[in-house]
N, C-alpha and C positions, 0 to 999 in steps of 0.2 A: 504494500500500500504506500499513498504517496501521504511523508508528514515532513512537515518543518521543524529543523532540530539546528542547536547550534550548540558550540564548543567553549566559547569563550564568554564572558559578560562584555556585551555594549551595547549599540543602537541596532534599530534594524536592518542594519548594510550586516551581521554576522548571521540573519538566518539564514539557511538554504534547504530546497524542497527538496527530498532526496526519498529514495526510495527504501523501506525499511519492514521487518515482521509483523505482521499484524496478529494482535494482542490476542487472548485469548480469556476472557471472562475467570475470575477467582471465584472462591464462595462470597455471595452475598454481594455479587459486581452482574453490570450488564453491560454486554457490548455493544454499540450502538453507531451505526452508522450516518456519520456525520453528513448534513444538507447544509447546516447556515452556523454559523459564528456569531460573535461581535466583539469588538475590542474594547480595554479599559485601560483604565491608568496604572492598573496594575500587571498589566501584563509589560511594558514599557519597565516598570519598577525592578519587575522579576527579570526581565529580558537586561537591565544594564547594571542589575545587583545593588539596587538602592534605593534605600538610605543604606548607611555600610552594613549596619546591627543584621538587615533582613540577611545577610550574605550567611548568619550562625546557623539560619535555619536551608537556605540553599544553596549551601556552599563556600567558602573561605574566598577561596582563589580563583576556583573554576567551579560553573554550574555541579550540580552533583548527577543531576537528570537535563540530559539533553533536550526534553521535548518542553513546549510550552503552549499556553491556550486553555482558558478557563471555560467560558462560555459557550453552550451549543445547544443547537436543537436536529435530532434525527430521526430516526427509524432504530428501535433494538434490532438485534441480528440474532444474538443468542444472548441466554441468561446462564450465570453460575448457579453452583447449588445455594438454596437455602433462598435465593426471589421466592418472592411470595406477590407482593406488590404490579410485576407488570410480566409481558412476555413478549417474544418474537413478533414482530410486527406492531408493533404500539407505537405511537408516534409521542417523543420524552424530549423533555427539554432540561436543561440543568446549569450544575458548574463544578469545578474543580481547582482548585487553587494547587494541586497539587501538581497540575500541567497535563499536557498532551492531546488536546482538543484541535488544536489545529492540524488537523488529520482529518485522513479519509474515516477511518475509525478509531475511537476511541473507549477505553472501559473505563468506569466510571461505580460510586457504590451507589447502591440502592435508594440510601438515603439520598443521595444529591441529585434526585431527576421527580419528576412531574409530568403528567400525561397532558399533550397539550390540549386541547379541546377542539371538540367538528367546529370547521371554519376561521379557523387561525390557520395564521402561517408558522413554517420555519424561522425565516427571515423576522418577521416581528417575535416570535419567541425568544429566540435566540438572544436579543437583545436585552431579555428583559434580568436573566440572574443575579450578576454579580450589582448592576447597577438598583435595580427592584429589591431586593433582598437588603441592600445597602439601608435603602431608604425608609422602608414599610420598617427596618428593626430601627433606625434611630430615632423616629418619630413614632412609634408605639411600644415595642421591646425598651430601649433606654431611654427613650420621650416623655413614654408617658402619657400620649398625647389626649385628652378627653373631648368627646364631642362640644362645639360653644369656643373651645380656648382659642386663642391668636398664636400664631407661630410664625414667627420671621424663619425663611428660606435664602440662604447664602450664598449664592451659583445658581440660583434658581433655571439656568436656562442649560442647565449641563447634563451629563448622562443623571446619576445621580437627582441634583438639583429637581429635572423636568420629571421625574415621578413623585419624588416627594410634593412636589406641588399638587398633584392631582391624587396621590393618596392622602394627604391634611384632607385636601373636600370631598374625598369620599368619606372620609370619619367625621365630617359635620364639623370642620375646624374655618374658623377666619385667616386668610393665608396670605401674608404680604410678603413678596420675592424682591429679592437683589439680582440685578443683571445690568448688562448693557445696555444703555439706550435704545441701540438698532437690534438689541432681544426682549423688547418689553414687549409688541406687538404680539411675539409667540408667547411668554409667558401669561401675559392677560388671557389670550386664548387658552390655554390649560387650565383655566380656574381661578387664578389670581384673584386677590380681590383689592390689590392694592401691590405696585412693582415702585420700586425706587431703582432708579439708573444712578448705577456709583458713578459716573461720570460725567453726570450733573449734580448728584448730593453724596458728602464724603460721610461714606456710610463709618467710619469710625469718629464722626459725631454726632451721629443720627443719635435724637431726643424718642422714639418711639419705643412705648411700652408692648411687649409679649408676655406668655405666658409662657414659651418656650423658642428658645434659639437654635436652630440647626444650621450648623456653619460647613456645606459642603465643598468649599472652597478652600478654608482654611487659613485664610489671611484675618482672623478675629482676633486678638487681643483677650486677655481676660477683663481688663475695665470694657473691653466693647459688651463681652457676655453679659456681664456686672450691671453694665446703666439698661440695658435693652431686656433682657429676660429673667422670668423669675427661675429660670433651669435653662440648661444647657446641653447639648451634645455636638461633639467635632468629629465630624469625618474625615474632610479630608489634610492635608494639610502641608505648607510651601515651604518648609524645612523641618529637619528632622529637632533642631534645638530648637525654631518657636514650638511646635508640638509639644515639646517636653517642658517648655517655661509656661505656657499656658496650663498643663497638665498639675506640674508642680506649684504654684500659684492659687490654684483651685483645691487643691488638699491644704493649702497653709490657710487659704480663708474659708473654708471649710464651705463653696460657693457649689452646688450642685450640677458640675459638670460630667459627664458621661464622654467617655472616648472608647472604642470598638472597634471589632474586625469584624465581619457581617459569618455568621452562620450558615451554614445550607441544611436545610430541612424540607422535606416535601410538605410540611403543613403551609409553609409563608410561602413555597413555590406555589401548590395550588392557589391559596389565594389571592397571589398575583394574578395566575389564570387567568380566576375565577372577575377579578378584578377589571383586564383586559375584554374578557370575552362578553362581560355587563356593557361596554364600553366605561366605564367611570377611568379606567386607564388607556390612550392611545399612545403611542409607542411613537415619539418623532424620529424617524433615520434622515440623519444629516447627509450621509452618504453612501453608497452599496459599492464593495468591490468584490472582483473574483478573488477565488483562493489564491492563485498565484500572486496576485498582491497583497496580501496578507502583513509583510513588511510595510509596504504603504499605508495600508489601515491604521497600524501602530503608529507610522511616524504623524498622522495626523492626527490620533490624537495626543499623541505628545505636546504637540503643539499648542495644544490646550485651548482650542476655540472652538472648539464643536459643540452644536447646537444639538441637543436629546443625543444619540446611540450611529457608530458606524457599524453597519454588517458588514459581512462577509459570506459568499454564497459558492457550497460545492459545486 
């Protein structure tokens, strides 16, 4: 089968699509052949081995697993023993941080996939894991979030960002987003009920009261948390020392912030779904590439201006 493997840590000029064995399901793994992708920030992270710290967990010097690729939506092919959950021919969508999706097939465990539902696609599936999972746990799992509350949204127009915005109004929240000017347009259309353009107000003196702060961007302060939200949570974040001065700052003033790495569970995969398939969630792709671009997908969104989700299509 054909998958994208690389040897060294940096940018996307070290992957190559090369040809390699295809997997063979474990107990309690399904194998699943891959239709659609989508790329994140963390696959870029894991691909140039950064911040340093992440390197303890994949590797020092040199990657420890060649393959990479979180997200995907396929077709199972076979199951190991001890599925119970799904079989041969089910149409699953998922993630793996562990890598190896960017493949023709990949195996995956049970836990980490979700049946997509009649009338969905791949392509919008695909899109939804690492980013959807992100979101639905900061703003409900460590949010908190209660129907009625207000919640400032941080990057609101970004993978990430554009589902948190439209799962707040799907849980009945008031939802005021941060973005660019020239992304308010889309963010009002996702549900917004209220977009401030940092680039006309310096959202690190923004005076507006929340009930809770989701900073998926990561450029917040903790006096930004402090004066704007009665709680907080950081996703993402623009250096590994502010992450940790904000982190550390919030245990010394004992300010109720939440910081996390997203979970995979088929109960919040479903209902994302289940979410999607209501429409209360639509899924923006900024841009669709083939597999063989795969490298490209990453490098754009490195670049950090993408608007919702880039695919990736076998």
């Amino acid at each position: 089968m054909k998958a994208f493997t690389r040897k060294l840590y940096g940018g996307p000029e070290v992957l190559q699509l090369e040809e390699v064995e295809k997997p063979t399901p474990q107990a309690g793994q399904l194998l699943v052949k891959v239709a659609a992708n989508s790329a994140n920030p963390a696959d870029w992270h894991i691909l140039r081995g950064t911040p340093i710290l992440a390197r303890f967990a994949f590797g020092l010097f040199k990657p420890r697993s060649k393959f990479i690729g979180a997200d995907f939506a396929g077709v199972v092919e076979a199951v190991g023993e001890g599925v119970t959950q799904f079989k041969a021919g089910d149409r699953v969508f998922g993630e793996t941080l562990r890598g190896g999706s960017f493949a023709q097939y990949t195996c995956v465990a049970e836990k980490e996939c979700a049946q997509i539902p009649e009338g969905l696609t791949f392509r919008e599936l695909a899109c939804v894991p690492v980013a959807g999972l992100t979101a639905l746990q900061a703003l409900i799992t460590h949010g908190k979030l209660q129907k009625g509350e207000s919640v400032l949204i941080n990057g609101a127009s970004g993978g990430v960002g554009h589902f948190a915005v439209q799962i707040a109004k799907a849980y009945g929240a008031k939802v005021t987003g941060v973005c660019s000017a020239k992304n308010a347009a889309l963010v009002v259309g996702l549900g917004a009920d209220q977009v401030i353009a940092y680039d006309q107000e310096n959202i690190h003196q923004h005076k507006g009261k929340y009930d809770l702060v989701v900073d998926t961007h990561g450029n917040l302060s903790l006096a930004d948390f402090r004066r704007m939200g009665q709680r907080g949570v950081m996703v993402g974040f623009t250096s590994m020392p502010h992450m940790l001065s904000v982190i550390f700052k919030a245990k010394l003033s004992k300010y109720p912030l939440a910081q996390f790495t997203a979970e995979t569970n088929t109960p919040d995969l479903e209902t994302l779904a289940s979410l999607v398939k209501t429409g209360k969630i639509k899924v923006h792709i900024d841009a669709t590439y083939s597999h063989q671009e795969i490298p490209e997908a990453i490098g754009y969104i490195e670049a950090m201006r993408t608007r919702g989700k880039v695919a990736m299509v076998w």
